[in-house]
N, C-alpha and C positions, 0 to 999 in steps of 0.2 A: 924197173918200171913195168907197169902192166898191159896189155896189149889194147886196154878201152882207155878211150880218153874220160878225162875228170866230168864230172857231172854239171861244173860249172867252169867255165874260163873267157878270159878278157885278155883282148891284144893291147889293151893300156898299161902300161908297167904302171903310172901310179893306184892302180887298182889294185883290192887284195887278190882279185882273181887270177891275176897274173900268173904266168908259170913259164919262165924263159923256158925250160927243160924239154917240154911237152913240147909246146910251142915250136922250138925246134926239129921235132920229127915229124910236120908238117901234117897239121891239124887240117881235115877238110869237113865242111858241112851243108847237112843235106837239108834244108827247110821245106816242109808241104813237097817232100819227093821232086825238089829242082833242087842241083845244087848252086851253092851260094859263092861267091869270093867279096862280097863285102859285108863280112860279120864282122861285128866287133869285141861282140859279146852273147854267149847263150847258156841257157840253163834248160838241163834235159829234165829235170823233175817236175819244173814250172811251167815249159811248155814256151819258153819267149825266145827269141833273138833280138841283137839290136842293131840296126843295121846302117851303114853312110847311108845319106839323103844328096844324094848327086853331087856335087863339089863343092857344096853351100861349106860355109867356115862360122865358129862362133867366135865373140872378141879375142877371145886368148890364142884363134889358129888353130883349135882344134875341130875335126870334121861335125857337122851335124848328124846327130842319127836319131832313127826312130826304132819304136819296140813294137812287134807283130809278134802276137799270140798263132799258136800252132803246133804241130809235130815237129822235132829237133831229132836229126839223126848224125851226132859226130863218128867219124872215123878216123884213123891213120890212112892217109893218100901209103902207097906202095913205091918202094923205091928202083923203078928200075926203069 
């Protein structure tokens, strides 16, 4: 594996973005130079994240989220 994370990823398995792999060596991201822990989804080419909207749920259980346009900077967190 490479030491940059993928250009696009989602913490939804049923999305194709998905990547248990990656995902496991604990993806961190930086939006608008804050960092973030409720991403759910981003794409570095396009400039978006998607993010939980506070605890809200839609009918099926899943969180709600919204898309904010911006800088996207993923990294691997460091293990130690």
């Amino acid at each position: 594996m490479s030491d940059t994370p993928p250009d696009r990823l989602s913490t939804d398995p049923s999305s194709p973005y998905y990547d248990a792999d990656v995902l496991a060596r604990d993806v961190g991201v930086r939006f608008k130079g804050v960092e973030r822990n409720n991403v759910e989804e981003y794409c570095v080419s396009e400039g978006w994240v998607r993010m939980t909207a506070g605890n809200a749920k839609d009918r099926h259980g899943n969180p709600i989220t919204i898309k904010v346009s911006g800088p996207v900077e993923p990294y691997f967190r460091s293990k130690e």
